[in-house]
N, C-alpha and C positions, 0 to 999 in steps of 0.2 A: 792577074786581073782580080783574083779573090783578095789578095795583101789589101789593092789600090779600094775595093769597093770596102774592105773591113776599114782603112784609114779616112774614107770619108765620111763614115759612118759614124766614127770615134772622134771627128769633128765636130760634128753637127751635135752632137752629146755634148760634148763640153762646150758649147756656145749655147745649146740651150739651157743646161743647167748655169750657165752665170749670168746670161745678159735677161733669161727670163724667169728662172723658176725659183731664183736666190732673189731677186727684187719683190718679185709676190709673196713669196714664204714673210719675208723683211716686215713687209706692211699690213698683212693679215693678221698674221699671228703672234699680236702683243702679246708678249709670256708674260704671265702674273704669277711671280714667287708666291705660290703657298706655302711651302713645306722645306725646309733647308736643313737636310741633315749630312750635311758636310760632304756627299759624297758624287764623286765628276757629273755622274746622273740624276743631278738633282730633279725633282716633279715639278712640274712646270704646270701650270693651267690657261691653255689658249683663252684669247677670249671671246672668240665663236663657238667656242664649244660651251661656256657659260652662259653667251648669248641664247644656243637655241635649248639649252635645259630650261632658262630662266621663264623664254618664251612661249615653249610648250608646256610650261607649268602654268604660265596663267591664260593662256587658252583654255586648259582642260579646268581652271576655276571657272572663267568668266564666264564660259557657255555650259556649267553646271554641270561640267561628267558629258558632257554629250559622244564623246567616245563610248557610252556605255548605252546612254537614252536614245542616241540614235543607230546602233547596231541592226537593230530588225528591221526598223525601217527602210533601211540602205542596201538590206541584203532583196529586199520587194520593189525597191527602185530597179536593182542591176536585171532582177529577174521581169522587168518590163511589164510589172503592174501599174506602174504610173505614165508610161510614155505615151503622146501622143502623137499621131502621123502630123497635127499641123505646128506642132512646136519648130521653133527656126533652130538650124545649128546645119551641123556636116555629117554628124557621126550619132553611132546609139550612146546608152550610158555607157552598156558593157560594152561597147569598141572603147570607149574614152577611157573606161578602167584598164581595159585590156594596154590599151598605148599606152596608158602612166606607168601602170606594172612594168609591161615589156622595158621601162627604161631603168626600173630601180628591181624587180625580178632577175638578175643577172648574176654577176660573177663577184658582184659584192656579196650577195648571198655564200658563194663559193670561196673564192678566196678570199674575201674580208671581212668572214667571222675566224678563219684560219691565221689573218694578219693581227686580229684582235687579241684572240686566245695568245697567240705566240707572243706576243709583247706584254699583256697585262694577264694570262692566266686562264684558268675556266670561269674565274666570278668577271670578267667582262662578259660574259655572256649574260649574266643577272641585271646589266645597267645595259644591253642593247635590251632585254626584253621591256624593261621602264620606261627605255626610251622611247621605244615601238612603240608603246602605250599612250603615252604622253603626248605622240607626237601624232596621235590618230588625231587628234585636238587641233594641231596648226596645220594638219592638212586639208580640212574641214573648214579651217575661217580662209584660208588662201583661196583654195579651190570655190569656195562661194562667192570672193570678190574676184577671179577671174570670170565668171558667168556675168557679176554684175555690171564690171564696166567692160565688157567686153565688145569688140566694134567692127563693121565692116569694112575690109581693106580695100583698097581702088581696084585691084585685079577682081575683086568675086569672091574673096575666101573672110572669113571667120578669123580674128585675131586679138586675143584675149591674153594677161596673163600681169603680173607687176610690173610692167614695164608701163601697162594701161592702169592700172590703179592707183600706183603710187602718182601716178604724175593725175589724172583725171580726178581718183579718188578727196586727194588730199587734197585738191584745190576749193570742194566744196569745203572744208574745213576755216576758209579765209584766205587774207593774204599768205599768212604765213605758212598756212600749207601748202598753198602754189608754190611759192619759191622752194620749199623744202622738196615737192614732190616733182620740180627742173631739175636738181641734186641727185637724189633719189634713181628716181626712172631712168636714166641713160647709164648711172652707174651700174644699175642692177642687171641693163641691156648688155654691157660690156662682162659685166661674171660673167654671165649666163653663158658666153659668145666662148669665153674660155673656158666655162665647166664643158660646155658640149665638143671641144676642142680634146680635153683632158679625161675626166673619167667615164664621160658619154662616147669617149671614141677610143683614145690612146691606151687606157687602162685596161678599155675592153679587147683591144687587139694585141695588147701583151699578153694578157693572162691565159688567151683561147690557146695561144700559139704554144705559150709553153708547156699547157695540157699537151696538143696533138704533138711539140716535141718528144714529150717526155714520152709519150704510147710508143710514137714511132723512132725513139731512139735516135733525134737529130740535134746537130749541137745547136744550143741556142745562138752563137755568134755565127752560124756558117750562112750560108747564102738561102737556106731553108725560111728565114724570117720574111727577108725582102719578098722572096717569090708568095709566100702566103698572104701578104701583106697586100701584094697586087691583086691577086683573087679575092681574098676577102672585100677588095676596095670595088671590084667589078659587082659584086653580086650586092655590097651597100646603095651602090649606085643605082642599080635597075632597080630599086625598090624608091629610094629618094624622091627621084624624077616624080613620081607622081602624088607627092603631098600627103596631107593627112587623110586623104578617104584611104589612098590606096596602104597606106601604113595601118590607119586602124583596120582595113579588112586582112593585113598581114598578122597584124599583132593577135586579133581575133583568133584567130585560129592555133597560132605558135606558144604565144601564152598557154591556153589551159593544158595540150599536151605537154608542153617542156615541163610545167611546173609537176602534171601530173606523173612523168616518168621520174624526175626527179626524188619527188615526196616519195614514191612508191618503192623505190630501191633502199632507200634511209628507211620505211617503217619497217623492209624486211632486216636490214644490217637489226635495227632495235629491238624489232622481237626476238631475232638470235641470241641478241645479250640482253635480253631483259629483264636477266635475273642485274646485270652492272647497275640499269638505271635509275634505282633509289641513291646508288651510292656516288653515280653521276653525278644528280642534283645534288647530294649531299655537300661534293666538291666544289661546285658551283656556287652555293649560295655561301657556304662557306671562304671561299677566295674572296669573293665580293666584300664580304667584312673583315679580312684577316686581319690579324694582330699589329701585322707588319703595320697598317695603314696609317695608324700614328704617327709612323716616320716619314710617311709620305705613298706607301704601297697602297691604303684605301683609293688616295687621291689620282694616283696611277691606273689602277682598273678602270676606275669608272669615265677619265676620258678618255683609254683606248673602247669602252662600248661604246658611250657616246657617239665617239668620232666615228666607229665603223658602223654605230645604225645609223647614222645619217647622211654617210658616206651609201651604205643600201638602201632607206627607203626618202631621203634627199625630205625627207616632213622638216616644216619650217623654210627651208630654200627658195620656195616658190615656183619651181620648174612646173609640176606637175596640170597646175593650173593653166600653164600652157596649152596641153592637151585636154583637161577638161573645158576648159571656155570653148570646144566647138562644136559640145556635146548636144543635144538637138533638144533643148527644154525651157519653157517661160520661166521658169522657179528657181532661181540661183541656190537657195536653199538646198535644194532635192539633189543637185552636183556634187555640193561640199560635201552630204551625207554619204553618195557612192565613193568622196573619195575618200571618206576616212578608214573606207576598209583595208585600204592600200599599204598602212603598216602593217595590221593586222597580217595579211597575208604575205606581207614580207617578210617582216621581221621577229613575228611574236611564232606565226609558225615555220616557214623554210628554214629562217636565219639558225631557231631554237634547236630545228630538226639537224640542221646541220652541227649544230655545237657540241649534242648531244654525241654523234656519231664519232667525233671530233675526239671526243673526252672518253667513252666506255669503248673504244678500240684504244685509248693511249696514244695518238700520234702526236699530241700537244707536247708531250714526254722527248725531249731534245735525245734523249739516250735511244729512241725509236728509229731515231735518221730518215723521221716521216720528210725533212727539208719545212721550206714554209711555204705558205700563201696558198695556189690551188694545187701545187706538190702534198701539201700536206693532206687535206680535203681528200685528195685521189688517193693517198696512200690512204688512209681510215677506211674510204669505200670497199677500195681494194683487197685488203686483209679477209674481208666476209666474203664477197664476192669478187672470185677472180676475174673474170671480164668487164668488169665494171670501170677499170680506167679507160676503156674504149668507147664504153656507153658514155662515161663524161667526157669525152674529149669531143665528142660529137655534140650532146649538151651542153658544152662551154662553149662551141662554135654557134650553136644556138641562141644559146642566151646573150653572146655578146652582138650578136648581127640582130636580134631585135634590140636590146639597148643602144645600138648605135643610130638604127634608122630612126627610136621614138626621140633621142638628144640629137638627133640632126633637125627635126622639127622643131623645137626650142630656140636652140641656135638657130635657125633660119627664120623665127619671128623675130628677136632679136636684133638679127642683121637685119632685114628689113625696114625695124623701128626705127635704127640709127642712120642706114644709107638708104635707103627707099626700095621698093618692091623690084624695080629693074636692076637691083646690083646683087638677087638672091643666085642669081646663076655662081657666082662667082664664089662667094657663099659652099656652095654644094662642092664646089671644085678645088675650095680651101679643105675643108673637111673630110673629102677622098684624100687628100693627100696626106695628111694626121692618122689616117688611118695605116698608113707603110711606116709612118714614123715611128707609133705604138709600139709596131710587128718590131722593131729593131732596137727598138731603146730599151735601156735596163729597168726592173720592174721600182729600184727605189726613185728616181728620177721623174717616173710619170706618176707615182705617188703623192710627192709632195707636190708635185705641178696641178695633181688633179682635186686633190685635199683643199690647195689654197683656191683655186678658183670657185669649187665647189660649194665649201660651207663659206668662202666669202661673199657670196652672194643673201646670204641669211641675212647679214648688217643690214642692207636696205629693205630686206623685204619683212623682216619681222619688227623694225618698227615704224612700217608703214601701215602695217594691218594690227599693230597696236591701237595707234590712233584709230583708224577705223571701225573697233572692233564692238565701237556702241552701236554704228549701223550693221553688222551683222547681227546684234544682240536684239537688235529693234525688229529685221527681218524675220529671224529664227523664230521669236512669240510673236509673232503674224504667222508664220508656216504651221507652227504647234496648233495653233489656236484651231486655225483654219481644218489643218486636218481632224482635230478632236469634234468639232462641230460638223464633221460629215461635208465639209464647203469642198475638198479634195477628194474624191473618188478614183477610189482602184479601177484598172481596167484590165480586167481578166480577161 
């Protein structure tokens, strides 16, 4: 019985890696030769990943550093000096950060600053933390036009995000942003349907399971995936069913402990080696520029950071905006602001913290036999703290069941957008089942499955909110103005 369920399983693998994840990889990810130095692995440069450097670089121009100008502000928003009881929406700020977080807080954090290091080094660490930065900027102009064109759906709920901007947005632009923004919007509807399919779900239920294999010593092909796969799909489910209130009053709560136990085990590993940590960074910023780069090794680190900070904090993609458009506020403005913290705390500090850990125990160091991805992560922890592969196996079980329930909402506006509000059931019941698939399939397979659908979604939505991004720019000194003149009042 165990032979017959391993060969249907080694089926289904190889029919998904050719008939789907080899045709998206195909069309995503036109490889643009930079760098040809003769040898089988030559450096390639996707061109999504130039896409969303390009575009959160002139984000954080065109709204003038607002990653920086509006940091205080945004930390006075989350802390509910600005909210009001008659503002319309579903949820608080901080539930709607909490639900972005819970989706990009996860096991990108974990294993894919470990995927990152392992393929490009400790200076991919140096171009997630730029990215983070950079990309505090397009989380900020998305998340402001998800509030703005954001609409009530026929059932009762709140439903916002690029799939309403591009298509709504762009149409104030003229003719020819209507027709661009019919292009647009259903294509973005369709990523989004496979990001939430793939690293919103699949990624995350590899990566938990081969944590709690690896603690409890079970083989990853044995019948241990499937049955985890079932339970973890039972306990996504009970949360699902009841929408974004009941997800942001989940995430509410699982967010700040997860991240908190997390951070807190990392500062203790850091202060034990603190004497490593200058010479950490040293390695760090160092890899980042190394010698080699000329031949092509600069160009190599920096799209494995790239690709794994935006693989963790999803800036520029446009998901996140999903969850903040149902945040409960008249000021599309004052949204964007909450969500720009959302790198921040992803990427500049967990991601960093993790890197850190990563790099001053050595398990980046192949001769360690740390293994990769959240094998390695758990072996760094491990070494300082012996029970601590047990404490992340539980926090990988964590982090990946709030990431899956906040990309199950994504994906299920989405679906919605494309089939109508009465075919979400079905929706929920695709998506349970992605979740057993995750548990079983190997962990390079849901990578590139979840890579292409993930930053492919970036194509529509960052240059939809390019155009756009005079009417954020017109917003924003309205908001400024307004608040510097005393016309917006805190409410203590």
């Amino acid at each position: 019985m165990e032979q017959v369920s391993e060969g249907f399983i080694a089926v289904l693998e190889q029919g998904f890696a050719r008939f789907l994840v080899q045709p998206i990889i195909g069309v995503l990810f036109f490889d643009l030769w930079f760098w040809d130095n003769g040898q089988p692995d030559d450096v390639k440069l996707p061109l999504v990943v130039t896409w969303l450097v390009m575009g959160a670089l002139f984000f954080t121009l065109r709204f003038a550093f607002i990653n920086i100008r509006g940091f205080q502000h945004a930390i006075a928003c989350v802390r509910g000096h600005y909210t009001h009881p008659e503002d319309a929406g579903e949820i608080s700020h901080f539930q709607a950060l909490s639900a972005a977080l819970s989706a990009t807080v996860g096991l990108g954090n974990i294993a894919g600053v470990a995927v990152a290091i392992g393929a490009g080094g400790p200076g991919a660490t140096f171009w997630m933390i730029l990215a983070g930065f950079l990309g505090m900027s397009s989380k900020f102009a998305e998340c402001t036009l998800g509030q703005k064109y954001r609409v009530a759906r026929e059932d009762g709920h709140v439903s916002g995000g690029p799939m309403h901007y591009l298509r709504d947005g762009l149409a104030e632009l003229g003719s020819a942003g209507r027709t661009l923004g019919t292009v647009l919007a259903p294509l973005f509807a369709f990523m989004c349907i496979g990001a939430s399919l793939g690293g919103g779900n699949m990624f995350q239920a590899n990566q938990s399971f081969a944590q709690v294999a690896n603690v409890m010593e079970l083989s990853p092909d044995g019948p241990g995936a499937a049955i985890y796969g079932v339970v973890l799909a039972v306990f996504v489910g009970a949360v699902i069913i009841g929408g974004i209130r009941r997800i942001g009053q989940v995430a509410g709560v699982m967010v700040p402990v997860m991240c908190g136990v997390y951070v807190v085990c990392g500062l203790v590993i850091l202060m034990l080696n603190a004497a490593e940590i200058p010479g950490a960074l040293g390695v760090i910023v160092s890899g980042a520029f190394t010698p080699e780069g000329i031949q092509g090794g600069l160009i190599g680190v920096l799209i494995q950071g790239f690709q794994r900070a935006a693989f963790s904090n999803e800036a520029g993609v446009g998901s996140a905006s999903i969850a903040h458009s149902a945040a409960s506020t008249n000021e599309p403005i004052r949204e964007g602001m909450v969500a720009l913290l959302e790198p921040f705390i992803d990427t500049i500090v967990v991601c960093t913290m993790t890197a850190l850990v990563v790099v001053v125990t050595g398990a980046y160091d192949p001769a360690s036999g740390a293994g990769s991805g959240i094998e390695m992560t758990s072996w760094a922890f491990g070494r300082e703290i012996s029970w601590f592969p047990t404490i992340l196996s539980v926090t990988a079980v964590l982090f990946a069941f709030s990431t899956m329930i906040s990309w199950s909402y994504y994906g299920e506006q989405c679906w919605a957008e494309l089939f109508g509000t009465r075919a979400i059931l079905a929706y929920k019941l695709l998506f349970l089942v992605f979740v057993w698939i995750g548990s079983v399939f190997p962990l390079s397979t849901v990578i590139d499955f979840s890579d292409g659908m993930l930053l492919g979604m970036s194509l529509p939505n960052i240059l939809g909110v390019m155009l756009l991004s005079g009417k954020i720019r017109s917003d924003l000194n309205s908001y400024l103005d307004r608040l510097e003149r005393g016309e917006i009042q805190a409410v203590i």
